[in-house]
BAVO-291398 format. One line per 5 residues: number of its first residue (from 1); their letters; for each residue x, y negated, z negated of C-alpha. Coordinates in nm, 4 decimals. Example, Ala and Ser with C-alpha at 12.3 -4.5 7.8 and 13.67 -1.06 7.14 Angstrom:
BEGIN
1 = AS = 1.2300 0.4500 -0.7800 ~ 1.3670 0.1060 -0.7140
***
This chain:
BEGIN
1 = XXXXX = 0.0000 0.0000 0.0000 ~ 0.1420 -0.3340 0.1156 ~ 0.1485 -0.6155 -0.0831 ~ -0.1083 -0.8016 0.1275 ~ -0.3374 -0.4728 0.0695
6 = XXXXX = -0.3016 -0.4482 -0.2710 ~ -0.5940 -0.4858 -0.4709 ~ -0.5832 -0.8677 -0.6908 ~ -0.7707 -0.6404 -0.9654 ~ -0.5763 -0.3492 -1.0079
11 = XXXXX = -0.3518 -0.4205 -1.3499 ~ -0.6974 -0.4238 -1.4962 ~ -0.8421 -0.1712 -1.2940 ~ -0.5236 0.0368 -1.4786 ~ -0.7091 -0.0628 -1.7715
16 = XXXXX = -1.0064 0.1108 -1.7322 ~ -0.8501 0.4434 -1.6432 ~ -0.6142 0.4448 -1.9142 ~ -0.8968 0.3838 -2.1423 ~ -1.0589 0.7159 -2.0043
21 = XXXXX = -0.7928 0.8903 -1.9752 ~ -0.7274 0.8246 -2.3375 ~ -1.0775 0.9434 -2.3964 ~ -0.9673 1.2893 -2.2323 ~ -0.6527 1.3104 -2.4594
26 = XXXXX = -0.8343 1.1883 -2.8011 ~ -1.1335 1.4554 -2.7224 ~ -0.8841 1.7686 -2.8182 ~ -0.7664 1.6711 -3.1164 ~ -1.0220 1.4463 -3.2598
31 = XXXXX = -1.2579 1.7753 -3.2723 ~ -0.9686 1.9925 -3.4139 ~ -0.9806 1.7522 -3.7562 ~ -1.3757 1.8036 -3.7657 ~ -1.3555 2.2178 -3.6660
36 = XXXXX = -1.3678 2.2435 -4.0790 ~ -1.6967 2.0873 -4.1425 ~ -1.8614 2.2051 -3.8119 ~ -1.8344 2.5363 -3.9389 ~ -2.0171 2.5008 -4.2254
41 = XXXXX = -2.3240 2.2564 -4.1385 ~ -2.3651 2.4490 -3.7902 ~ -2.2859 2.8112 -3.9523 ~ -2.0056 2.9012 -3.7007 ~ -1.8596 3.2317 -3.8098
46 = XXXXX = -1.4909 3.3022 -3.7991 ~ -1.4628 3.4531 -3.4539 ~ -1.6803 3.1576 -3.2974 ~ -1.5684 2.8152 -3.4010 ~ -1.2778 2.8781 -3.1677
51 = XXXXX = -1.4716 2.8348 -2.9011 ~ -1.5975 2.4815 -2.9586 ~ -1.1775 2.3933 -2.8271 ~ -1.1459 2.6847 -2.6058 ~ -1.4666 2.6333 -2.4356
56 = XXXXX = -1.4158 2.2980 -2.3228 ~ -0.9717 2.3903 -2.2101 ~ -1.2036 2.6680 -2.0098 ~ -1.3778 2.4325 -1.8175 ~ -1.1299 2.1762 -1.8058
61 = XXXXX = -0.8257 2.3933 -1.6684 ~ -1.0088 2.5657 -1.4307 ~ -1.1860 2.3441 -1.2422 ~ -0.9139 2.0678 -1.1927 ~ -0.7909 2.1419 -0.9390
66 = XXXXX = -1.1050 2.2146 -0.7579 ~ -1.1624 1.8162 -0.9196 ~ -0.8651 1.6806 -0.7507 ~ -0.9816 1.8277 -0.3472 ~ -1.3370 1.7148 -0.4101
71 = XXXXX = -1.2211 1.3401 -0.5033 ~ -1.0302 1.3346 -0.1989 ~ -1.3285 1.4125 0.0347 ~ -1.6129 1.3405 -0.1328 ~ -1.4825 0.9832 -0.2752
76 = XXXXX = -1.2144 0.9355 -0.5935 ~ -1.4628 0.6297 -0.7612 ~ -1.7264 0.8335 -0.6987 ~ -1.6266 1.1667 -0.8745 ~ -1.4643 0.9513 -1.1499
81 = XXXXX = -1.8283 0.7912 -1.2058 ~ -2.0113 1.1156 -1.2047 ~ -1.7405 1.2923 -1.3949 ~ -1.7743 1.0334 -1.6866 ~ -2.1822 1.0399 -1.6510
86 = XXXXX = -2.1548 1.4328 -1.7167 ~ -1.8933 1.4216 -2.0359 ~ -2.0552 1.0983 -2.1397 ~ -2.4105 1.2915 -2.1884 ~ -2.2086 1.6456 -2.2674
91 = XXXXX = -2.0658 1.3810 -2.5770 ~ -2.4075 1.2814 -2.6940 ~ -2.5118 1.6658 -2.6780 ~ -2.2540 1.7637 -2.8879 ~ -2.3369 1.4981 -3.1462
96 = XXXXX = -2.6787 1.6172 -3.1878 ~ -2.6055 1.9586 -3.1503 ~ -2.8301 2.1681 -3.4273 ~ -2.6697 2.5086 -3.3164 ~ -2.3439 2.6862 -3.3038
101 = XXXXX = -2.4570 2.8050 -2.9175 ~ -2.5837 2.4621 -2.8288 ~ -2.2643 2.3012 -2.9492 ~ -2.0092 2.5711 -2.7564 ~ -2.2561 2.5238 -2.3977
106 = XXXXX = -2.2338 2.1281 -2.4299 ~ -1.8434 2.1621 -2.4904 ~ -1.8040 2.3479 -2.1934 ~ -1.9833 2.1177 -1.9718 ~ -1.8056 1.8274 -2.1561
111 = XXXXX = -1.4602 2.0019 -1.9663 ~ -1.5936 2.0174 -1.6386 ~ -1.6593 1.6379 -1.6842 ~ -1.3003 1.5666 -1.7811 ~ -1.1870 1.8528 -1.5112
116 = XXXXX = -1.3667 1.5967 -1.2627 ~ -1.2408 1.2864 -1.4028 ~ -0.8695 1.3672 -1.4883 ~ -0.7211 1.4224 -1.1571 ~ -1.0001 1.1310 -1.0039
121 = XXXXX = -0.8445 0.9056 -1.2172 ~ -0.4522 0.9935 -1.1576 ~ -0.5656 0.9747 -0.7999 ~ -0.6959 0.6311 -0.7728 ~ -0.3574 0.5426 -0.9643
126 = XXXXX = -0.1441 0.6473 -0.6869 ~ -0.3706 0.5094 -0.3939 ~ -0.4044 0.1886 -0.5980 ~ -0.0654 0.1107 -0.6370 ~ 0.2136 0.1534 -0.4184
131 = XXXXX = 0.5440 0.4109 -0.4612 ~ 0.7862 0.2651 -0.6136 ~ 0.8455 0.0498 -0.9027 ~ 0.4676 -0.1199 -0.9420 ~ 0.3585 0.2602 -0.9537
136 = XXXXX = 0.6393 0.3657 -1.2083 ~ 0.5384 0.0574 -1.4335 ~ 0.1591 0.1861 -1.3895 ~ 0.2544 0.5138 -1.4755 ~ 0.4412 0.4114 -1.7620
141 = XXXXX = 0.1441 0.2552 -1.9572 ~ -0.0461 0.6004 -1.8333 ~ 0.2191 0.7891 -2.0083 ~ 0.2122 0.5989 -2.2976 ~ -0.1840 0.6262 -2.3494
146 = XXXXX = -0.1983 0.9887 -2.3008 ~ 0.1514 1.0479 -2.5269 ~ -0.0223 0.8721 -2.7920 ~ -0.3757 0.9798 -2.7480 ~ -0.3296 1.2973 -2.9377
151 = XXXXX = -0.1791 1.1805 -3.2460 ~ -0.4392 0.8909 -3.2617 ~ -0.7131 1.1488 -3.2333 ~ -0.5942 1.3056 -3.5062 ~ -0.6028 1.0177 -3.7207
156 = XXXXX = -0.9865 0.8935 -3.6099 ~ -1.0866 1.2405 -3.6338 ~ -1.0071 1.2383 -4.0339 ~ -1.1945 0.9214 -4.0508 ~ -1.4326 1.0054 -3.8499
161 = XXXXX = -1.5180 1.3108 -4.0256 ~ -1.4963 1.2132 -4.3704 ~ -1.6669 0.8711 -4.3630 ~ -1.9491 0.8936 -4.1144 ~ -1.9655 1.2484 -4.0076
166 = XXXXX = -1.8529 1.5128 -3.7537 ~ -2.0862 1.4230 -3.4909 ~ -1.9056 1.0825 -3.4684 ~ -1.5891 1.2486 -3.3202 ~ -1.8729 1.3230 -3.0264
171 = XXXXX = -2.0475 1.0109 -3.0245 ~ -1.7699 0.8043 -3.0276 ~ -1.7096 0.8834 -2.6362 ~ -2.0715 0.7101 -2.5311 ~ -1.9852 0.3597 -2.5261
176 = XXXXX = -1.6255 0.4275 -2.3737 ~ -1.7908 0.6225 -2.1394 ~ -2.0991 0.3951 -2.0255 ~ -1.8624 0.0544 -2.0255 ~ -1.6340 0.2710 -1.7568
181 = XXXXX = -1.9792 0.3591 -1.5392 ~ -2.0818 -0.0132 -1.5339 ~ -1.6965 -0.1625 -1.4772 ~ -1.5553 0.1405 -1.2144 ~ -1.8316 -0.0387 -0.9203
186 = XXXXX = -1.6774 -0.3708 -0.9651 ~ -1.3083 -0.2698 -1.0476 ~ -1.2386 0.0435 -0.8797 ~ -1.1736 0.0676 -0.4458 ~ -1.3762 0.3552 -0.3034
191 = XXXXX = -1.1017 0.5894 -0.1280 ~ -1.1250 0.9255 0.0090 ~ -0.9674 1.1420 0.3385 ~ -1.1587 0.9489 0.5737 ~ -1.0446 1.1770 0.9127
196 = XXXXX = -1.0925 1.5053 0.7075 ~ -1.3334 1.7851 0.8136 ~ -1.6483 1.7575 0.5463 ~ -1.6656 2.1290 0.5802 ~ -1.5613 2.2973 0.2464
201 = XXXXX = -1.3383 2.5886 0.0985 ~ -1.6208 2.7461 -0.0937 ~ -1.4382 3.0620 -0.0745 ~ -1.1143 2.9141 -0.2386 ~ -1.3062 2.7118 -0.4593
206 = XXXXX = -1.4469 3.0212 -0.5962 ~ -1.1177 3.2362 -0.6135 ~ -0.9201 2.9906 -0.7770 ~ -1.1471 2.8222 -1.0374 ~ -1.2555 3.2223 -1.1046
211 = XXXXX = -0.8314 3.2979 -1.1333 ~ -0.7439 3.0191 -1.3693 ~ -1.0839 2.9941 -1.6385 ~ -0.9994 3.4078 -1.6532 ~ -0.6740 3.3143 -1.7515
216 = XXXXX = -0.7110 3.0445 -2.0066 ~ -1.0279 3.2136 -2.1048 ~ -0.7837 3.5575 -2.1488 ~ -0.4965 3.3561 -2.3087 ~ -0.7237 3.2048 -2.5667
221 = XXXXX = -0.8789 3.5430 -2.6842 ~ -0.5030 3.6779 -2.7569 ~ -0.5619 3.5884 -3.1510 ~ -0.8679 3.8689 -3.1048 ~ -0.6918 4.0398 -2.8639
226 = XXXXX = -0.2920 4.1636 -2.8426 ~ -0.1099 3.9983 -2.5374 ~ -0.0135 4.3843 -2.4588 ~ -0.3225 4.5313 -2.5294 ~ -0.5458 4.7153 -2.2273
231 = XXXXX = -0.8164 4.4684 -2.2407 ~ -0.5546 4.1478 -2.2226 ~ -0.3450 4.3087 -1.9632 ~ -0.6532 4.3830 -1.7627 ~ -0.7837 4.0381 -1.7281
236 = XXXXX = -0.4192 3.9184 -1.6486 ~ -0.4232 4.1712 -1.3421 ~ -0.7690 4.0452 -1.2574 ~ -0.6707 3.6740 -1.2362 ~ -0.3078 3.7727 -1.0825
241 = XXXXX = -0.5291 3.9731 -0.7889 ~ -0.7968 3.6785 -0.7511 ~ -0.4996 3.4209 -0.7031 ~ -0.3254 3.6339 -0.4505 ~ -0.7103 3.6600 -0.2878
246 = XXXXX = -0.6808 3.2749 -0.3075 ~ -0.3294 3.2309 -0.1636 ~ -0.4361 3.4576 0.1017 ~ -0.7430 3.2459 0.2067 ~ -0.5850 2.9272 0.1959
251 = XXXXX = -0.3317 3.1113 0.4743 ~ -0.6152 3.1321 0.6841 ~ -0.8979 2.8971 0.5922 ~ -0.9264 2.5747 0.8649 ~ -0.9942 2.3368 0.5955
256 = XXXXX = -0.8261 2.4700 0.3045 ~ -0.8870 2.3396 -0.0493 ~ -0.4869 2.3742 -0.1342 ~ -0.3037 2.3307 0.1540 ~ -0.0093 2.5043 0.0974
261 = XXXXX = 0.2326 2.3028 0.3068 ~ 0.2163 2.0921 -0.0539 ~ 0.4548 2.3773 -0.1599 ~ 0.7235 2.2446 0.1196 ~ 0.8038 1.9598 -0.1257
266 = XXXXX = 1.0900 2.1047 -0.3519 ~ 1.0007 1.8247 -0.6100 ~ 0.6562 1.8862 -0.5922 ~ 0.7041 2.2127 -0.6932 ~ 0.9838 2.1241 -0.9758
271 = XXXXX = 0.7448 1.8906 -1.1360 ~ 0.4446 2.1368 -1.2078 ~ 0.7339 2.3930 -1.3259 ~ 0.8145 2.1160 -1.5159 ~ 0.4496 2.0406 -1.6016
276 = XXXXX = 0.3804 2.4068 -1.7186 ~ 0.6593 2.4121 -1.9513 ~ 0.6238 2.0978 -2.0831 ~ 0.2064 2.1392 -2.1318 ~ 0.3032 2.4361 -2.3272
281 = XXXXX = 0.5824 2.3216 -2.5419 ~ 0.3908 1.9509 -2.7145 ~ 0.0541 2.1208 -2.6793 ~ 0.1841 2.4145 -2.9340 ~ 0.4454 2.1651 -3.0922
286 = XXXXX = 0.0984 1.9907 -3.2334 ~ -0.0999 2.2901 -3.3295 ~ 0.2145 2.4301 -3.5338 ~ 0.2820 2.1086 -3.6918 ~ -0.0841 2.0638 -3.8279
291 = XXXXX = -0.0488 2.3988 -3.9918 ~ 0.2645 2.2927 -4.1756 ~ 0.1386 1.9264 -4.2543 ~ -0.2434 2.0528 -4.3677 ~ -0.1579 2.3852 -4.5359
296 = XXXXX = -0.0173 2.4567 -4.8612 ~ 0.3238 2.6159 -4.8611 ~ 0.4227 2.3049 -4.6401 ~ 0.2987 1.9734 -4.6774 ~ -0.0390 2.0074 -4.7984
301 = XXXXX = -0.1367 1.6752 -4.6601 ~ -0.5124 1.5437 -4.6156 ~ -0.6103 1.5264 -4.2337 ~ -0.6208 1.1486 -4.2380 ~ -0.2768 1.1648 -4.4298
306 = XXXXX = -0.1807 1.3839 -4.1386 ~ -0.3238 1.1336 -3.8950 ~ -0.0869 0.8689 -4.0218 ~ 0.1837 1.0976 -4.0327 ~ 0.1484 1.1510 -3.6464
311 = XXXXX = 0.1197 0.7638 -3.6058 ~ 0.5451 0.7607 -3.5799 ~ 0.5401 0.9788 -3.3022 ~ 0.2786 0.8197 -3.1269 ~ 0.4842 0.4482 -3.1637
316 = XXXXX = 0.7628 0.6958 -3.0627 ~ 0.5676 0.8125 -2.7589 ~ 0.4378 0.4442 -2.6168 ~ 0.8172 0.2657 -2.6642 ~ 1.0096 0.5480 -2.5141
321 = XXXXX = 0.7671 0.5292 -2.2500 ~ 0.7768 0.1810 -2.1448 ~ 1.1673 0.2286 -2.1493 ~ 1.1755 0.5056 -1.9256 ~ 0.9818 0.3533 -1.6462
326 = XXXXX = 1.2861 0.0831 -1.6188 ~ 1.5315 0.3661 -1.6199 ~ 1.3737 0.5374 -1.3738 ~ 1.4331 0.2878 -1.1711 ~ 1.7702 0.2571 -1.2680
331 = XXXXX = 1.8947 0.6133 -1.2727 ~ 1.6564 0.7960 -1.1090 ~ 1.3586 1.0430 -1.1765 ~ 1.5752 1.3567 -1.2388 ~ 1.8061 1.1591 -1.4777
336 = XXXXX = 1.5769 0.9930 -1.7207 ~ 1.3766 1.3547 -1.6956 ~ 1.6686 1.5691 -1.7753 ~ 1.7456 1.3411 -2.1129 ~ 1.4011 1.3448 -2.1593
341 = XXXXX = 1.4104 1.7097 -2.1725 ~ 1.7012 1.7539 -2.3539 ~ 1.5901 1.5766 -2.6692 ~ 1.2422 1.7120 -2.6447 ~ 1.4437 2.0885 -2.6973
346 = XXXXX = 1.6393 1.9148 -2.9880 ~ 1.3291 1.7782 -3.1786 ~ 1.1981 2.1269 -3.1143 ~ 1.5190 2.3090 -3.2736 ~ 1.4996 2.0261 -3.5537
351 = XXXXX = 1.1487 2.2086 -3.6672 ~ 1.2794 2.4938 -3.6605 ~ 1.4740 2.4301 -3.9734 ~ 1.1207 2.3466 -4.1841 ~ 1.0812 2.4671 -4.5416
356 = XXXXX = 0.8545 2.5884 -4.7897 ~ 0.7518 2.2780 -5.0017 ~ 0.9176 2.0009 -4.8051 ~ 0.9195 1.6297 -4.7624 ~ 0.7897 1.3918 -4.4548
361 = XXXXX = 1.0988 1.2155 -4.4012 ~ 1.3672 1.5331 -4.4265 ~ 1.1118 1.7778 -4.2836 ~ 0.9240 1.6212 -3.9698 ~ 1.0626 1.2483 -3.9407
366 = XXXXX = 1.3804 1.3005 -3.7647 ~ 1.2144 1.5947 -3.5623 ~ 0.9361 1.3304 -3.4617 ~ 1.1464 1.0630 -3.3751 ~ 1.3654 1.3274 -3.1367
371 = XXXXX = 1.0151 1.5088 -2.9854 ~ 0.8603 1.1043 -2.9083 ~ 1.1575 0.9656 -2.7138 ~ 1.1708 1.3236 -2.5386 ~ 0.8365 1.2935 -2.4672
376 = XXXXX = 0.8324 0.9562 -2.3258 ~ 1.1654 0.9693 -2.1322 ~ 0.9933 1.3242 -1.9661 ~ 0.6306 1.2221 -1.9099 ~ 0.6831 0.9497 -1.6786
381 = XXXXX = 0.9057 1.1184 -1.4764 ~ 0.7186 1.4330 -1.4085 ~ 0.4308 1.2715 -1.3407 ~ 0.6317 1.0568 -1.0728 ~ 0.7767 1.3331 -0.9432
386 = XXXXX = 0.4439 1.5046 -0.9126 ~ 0.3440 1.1890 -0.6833 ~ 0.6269 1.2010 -0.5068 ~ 0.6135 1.1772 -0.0890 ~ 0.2588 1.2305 -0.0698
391 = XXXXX = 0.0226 1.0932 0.0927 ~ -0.2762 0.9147 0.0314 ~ -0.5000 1.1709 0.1672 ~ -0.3681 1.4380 -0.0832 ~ -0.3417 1.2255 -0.3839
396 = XXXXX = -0.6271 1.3927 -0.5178 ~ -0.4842 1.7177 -0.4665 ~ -0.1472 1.6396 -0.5946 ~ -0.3202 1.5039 -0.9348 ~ -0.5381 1.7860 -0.9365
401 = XXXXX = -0.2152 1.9833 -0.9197 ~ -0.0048 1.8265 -1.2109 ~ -0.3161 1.8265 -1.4299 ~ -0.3771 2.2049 -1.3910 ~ -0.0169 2.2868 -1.4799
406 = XXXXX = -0.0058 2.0606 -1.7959 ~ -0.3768 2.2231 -1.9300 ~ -0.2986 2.5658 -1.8371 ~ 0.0506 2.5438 -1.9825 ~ -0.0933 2.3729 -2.2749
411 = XXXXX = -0.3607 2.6824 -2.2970 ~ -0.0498 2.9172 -2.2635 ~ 0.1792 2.7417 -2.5040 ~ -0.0518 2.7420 -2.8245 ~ -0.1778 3.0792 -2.7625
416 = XXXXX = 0.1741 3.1957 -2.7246 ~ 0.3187 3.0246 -3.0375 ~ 0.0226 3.0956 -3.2317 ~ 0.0372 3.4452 -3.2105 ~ 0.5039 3.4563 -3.2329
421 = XXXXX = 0.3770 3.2262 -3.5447 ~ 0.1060 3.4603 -3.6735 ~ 0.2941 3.8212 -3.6049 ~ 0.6193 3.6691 -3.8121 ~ 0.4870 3.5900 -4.0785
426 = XXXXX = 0.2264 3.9215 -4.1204 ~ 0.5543 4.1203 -4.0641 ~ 0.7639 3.9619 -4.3299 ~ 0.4927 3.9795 -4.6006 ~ 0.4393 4.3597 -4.5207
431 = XXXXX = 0.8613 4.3632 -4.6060 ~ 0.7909 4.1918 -4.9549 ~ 0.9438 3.8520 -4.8311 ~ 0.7314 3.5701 -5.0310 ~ 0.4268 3.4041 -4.8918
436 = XXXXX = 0.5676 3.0496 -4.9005 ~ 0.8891 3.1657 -4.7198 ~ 0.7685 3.3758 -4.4615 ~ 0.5016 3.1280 -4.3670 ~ 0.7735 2.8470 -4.2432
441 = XXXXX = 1.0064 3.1346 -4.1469 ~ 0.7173 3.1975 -3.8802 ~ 0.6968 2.8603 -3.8018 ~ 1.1037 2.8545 -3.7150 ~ 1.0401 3.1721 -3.5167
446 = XXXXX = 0.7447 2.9977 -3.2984 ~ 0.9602 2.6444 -3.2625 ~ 1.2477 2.8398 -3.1466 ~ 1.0167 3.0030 -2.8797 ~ 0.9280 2.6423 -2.7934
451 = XXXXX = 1.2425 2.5127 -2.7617 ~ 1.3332 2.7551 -2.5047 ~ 1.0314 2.7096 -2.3165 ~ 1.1518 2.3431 -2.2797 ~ 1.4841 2.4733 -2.1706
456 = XXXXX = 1.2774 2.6770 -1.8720 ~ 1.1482 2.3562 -1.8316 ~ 1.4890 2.1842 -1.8070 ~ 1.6370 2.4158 -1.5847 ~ 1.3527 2.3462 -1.3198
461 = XXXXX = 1.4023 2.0007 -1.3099 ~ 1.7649 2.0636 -1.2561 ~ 1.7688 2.2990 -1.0090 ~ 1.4031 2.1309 -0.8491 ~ 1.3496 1.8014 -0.8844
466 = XXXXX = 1.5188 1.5934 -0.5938 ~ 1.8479 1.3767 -0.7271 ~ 1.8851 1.1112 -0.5044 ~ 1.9649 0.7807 -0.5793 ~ 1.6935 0.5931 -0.7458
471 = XXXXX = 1.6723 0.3558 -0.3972 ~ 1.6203 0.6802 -0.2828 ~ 1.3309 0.7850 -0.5379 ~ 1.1633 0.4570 -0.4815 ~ 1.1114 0.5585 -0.0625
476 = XXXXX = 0.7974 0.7138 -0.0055 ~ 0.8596 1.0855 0.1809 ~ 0.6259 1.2054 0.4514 ~ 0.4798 1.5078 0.3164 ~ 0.3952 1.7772 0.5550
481 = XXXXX = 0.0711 1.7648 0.7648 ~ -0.1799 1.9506 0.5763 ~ -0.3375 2.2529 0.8291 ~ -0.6725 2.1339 0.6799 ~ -0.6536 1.8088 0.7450
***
């Protein structure tokens, strides 16, 4: 987009979808704080009151990326609005939900909401502004909203809960939600693949929304289930088989809804490696840390005294991030990403070193401080790597893409951690080894098993992500000619 194109409106068009998007963010662990009294006033039982999170990373990470094609052919404003008209009402649902059943259906469609307004959003970012360093500064405050979004939800979702009630953490969405309908008309350029065949993958669509909810939907039952049980392995085959269905149809389809040509792009590829790893190293890095902070051999802290807690990384999170946009331009994508990455794995091994009883500032401060600048410095470059050399028409697609890989990674990640964290510490109680002690010992074993998943991640953007100069970085790259389009 030239500067004579460029929309006059846009810095506060960035605004508006950084307020949704923080929506998106706060909406995980917002409901986590409230999970406690939900169970009781709704009469969840134990095996149940997972799904009011799992049902709504269901939705959500498998139907992004079918999210991300529609916005490019059926309109990016246009999706956004009806994506935030379906969680918006989903939200008030949930509020007034009087049953356990109710309250898991309206969570679900609540994700396929967000799973239509995540990659919409991300999308009109990187057809509003152009490559280079107005969208790396746009990206930056993106980066900074969503890095901080989860700690903050942490923090409202104590007060929340406590003060006014559970059903707050729900209702609080409406008026974000309704002032974003009324202001996307008058803020927001309509954009889609204006010379693309309207004709539509339903076959793909089916295979690979099908392949990815029966694998987050698989990798969330794994605390019911073992990861090497029949039943687990099973449903793994099952999704394996339905993506290789998909791959096979995209081959062949004339208007496919991944055009694989996408895959071409070496970076491309890098940064939803990257993505994966990164999704499910902070997504589990949060879960384990609210277990040490809330439970009693480690912190035993309040939720809104855990909320506050979180606030350093969050400041961590949104300064980091502003700096890394201007190194970025400076050094280069792969650069600020690899340091990014590097002290993300050393605030990882930090935790790893937790103990029974601890304090704030010995235990989790340094660890925080490490994890937030990691965090920052890799955020923003991933996400401008997943950007990177394509065009408008796939925008949509390519934000589709990243989101899928950080939500199913995410999914992954905790599920993973959870159970290295879980099996630990069962097996060092059987051996007589005292509750307190084997309780952070299985925390150490599950940050370890982090850690190296950020060194996976690491090693992608090494070996992946494109290392030219940052003049070079800045260029945008003709990305192959879709088949489909």
């Amino acid at each position: 987009m030239s500067s004579e194109t460029a929309d006059p409106r846009r810095w506060i068009a960035l605004i508006l979808l950084c307020a949704t998007q923080f929506m998106l963010i706060i909406d995980v662990s917002i409901v986590n704080v409230a999970l406690p009294t939900i169970e009781v006033d709704l009469h969840f039982n134990n095996s149940s009151l997972q799904w009011v999170a799992s049902a709504y990373a269901l939705t959500f990470g498998g139907f992004l990326l079918l999210g991300g094609r529609c916005a490019d052919l059926l309109g990016r404003r246009r999706l956004f609005m009806a994506g935030l008209a379906l969680f918006t009402l989903a939200s008030l649902a949930c509020g007034f939900a009087s049953s356990s059943n109710f309250l898991i259906g309206a969570r679900a469609v609540q994700g396929l909401g967000a799973a239509m307004i995540a990659p919409a959003a991300l999308s009109i970012l990187s057809t509003t502004f152009s490559e280079g360093q107005e969208r790396n500064k746009a990206l930056a405050v993106w980066g900074a909203v969503s890095g901080a979004g989860g700690a903050v939800g942490v923090l409202m979702g104590g007060v929340l809960t406590e003060y006014v009630g559970w059903e707050w953490v729900f209702f609080v969405n409406a008026p974000i939600g309704l002032a974003a309908i009324l202001l996307a008309p008058r803020l927001l350029r309509e954009s889609r693949v204006e010379d693309a065949i309207r004709s539509f993958d339903v076959i793909g669509a089916i295979l690979v929304t099908a392949s990815l909810s029966l694998l987050v939907y698989t990798v969330v039952k794994t605390d019911q289930y073992h990861w090497f049980s029949g039943r687990t392995l099973g449903f793994f085959a099952v999704s394996v088989v339905l993506m290789i269905g998909f791959v096979i149809n995209e081959q062949r389809a004339s208007s496919p809804l991944l055009p694989l040509s996408i895959f071409r792009l070496p970076t491309i590829v890098g940064a939803n490696v990257v993505g994966f790893m990164l999704g499910a190293a902070i997504f589990a890095m949060f879960f384990l840390l609210a277990l040490y902070m809330q439970q009693p051999p480690g912190l035993h802290y309040t939720a809104i005294r855990s909320g506050v807690g979180y606030l350093l990384v969050a400041c961590t999170i949104i300064v980091s991030a502003g700096a890394s946009q201007a190194l970025v331009g400076r050094f280069g994508v792969r650069n600020v990403l690899l340091v990014g990455m590097v002290l993300l794995t050393i605030g990882l091994l930090f935790f790893t070193r937790v103990s029974p009883h601890g304090t704030y500032l010995g235990d989790l401060a340094p660890g925080f401080v490490l994890a937030g600048v990691g965090l920052g410095f890799a955020f923003i470059p991933v996400t401008i790597a997943a950007l990177m050399g394509i065009s408008d028409d796939e925008a949509g697609l390519a934000s589709g893409l990243i989101n899928t890989s950080q939500q199913i990674g995410g999914a992954v990640g905790v599920a993973l951690l959870a159970t290295v964290f879980t099996s630990r510490t069962a097996e060092l109680r059987a051996g007589g080894t005292a509750a307190d002690v084997a309780f952070t010992d299985g925390l150490s074993r599950a940050f370890l098993v982090g850690a190296l998943m950020a060194v996976l991640g690491l090693a992608a953007a090494l070996v992946l992500i494109r290392g030219g100069s940052p003049e070079a970085e800045t260029t945008p790259v003709e990305a192959p000619v879709a088949s489909g389009a």
